[in-house]
C-alpha positions, 0 to 999 in steps of 0.5 A: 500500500505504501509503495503504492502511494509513491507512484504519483510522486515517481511520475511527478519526477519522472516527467520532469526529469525529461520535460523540465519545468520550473516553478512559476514564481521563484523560477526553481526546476519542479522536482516532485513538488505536488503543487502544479506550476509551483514548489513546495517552497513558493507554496508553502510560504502563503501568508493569510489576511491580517487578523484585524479587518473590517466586520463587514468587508473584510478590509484590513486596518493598518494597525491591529489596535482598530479591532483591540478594543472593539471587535466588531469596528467597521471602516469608514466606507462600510459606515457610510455606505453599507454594502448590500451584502451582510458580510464578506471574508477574504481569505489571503492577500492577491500577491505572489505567488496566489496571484500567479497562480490565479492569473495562470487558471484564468488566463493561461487555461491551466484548469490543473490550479483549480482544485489546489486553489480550492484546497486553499479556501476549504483551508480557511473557511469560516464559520459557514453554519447560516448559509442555504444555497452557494452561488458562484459569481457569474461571467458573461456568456461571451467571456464564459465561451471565450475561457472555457470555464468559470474559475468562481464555479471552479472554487464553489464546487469543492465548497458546496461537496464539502459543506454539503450545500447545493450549488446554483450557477445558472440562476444569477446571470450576467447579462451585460458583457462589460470591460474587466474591472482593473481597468477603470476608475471607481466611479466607472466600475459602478456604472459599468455594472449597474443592472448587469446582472438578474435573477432568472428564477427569483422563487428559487432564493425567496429567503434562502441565506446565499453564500456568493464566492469569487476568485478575486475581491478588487473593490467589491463592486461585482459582489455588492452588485450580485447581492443587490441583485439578489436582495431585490429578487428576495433572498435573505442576507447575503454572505461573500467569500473570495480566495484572494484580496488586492491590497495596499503593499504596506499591508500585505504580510512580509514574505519573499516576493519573486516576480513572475517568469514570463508576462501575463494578460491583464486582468 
């Protein structure tokens, strides 16, 4: 049985031996690391979100002393402007090399990420106990036909198995095919996706607790307008799970930072 379970690790070495590939954030010959594309090294030197984060966003202070007094603080911009769903969690910052490995899934069609960046989220899940139904933030027919794949269903499915939830990804549609959201300014991001997405069946969600998940959190544009969508067509709250989080550099936890090998597209 042991000897059995070294075999996929001889053939990890094996064809690496006679096709060479290297790890893509340090750049480091892969040998039977079991992770795709990246050493164990790279891999293993994730950094999760800081501890102290907004109890509604999940945005991080600067300083731990935000939340040492008060658990449950806020920022500013979810005090003035809450957000239509109820709370968010992010999971690890969007830095090397999470966001390689990110960009190499949606970009590169490397499909083979797709369930260790899974493995990652059932990781560090949080207490997930009030939720009815999973819905995996939708893209636009056109960029799902162009991609092959919708990363987000990629990272609710294990997540649905695992909590035994169901999933639903046809019922939120995007319905507007719309520039992606890194290219354009805050005010424009807002109109860009105004009324760009519905609920095809809104009696399926009529008071059902929805847990949305995405690969990235950018501004929280897209997922603030899901759950408003959402909310509109009955649903109860409205929870938000993403891998990933752009941040501020200062704000990120130290760690060995390895540029990319080769370009990537934009997001």
């Amino acid at each position: 049985m042991a000897a059995f379970s070294l075999v996929p690790t001889f053939l990890r070495r094996a064809t690496r031996f006679f096709l060479p590939v290297q790890c893509a954030s340090c750049g480091s010959p892969l040998a039977d690391d079991p992770i795709p594309h990246f050493c164990t090294g790279c891999w293993g030197g994730l950094q999760p979100m800081p501890t102290a984060r907004c109890t509604r966003c999940d945005r991080p202070f600067v300083s731990p002393v935000a939340t040492a007094y008060s658990p449950q603080h806020r920022c500013h911009a979810c005090v003035e402007h809450p957000p239509s769903y109820t709370r968010a969690w992010t999971l690890y910052p969007y830095s090397p090399p999470l966001q390689d490995a990110i960009r190499l899934l949606k970009y590169r069609n490397k499909a083979s990420l797709a369930r260790p960046l899974a493995n990652l989220m059932l990781s560090s899940l949080p207490q997930l106990d009030a939720v009815d139904l999973i819905i995996p933030v939708p893209l636009h027919h056109e960029r799902l036909c162009h991609r092959g794949f919708n990363q987000a269903l990629l990272l609710a499915d294990p997540i649905g198995r695992h909590l035994n939830i169901s999933i639903s990804y046809t019922n939120l549609v995007r319905t507007t095919s719309t520039p992606p959201q890194t290219s354009l300014s805050r005010k424009t991001r807002l109109k860009n996706l105004r009324q760009a997405f519905m609920v095809r069946h809104p009696a399926q969600i009529q008071d059902k607790r929805i847990l949305l998940v995405d690969d990235v959190f950018t501004t929280g544009t897209t997922v603030n307008e899901c759950a408003k969508t959402l909310r509109r067509s009955g649903s109860a709250d409205v929870f938000v799970l993403t891998l990933a989080r752009t941040m501020d550099q200062n704000l990120i936890p130290d760690r060995t930072q390895s540029p990319a090998p080769y370009p990537f597209f934009s997001l």
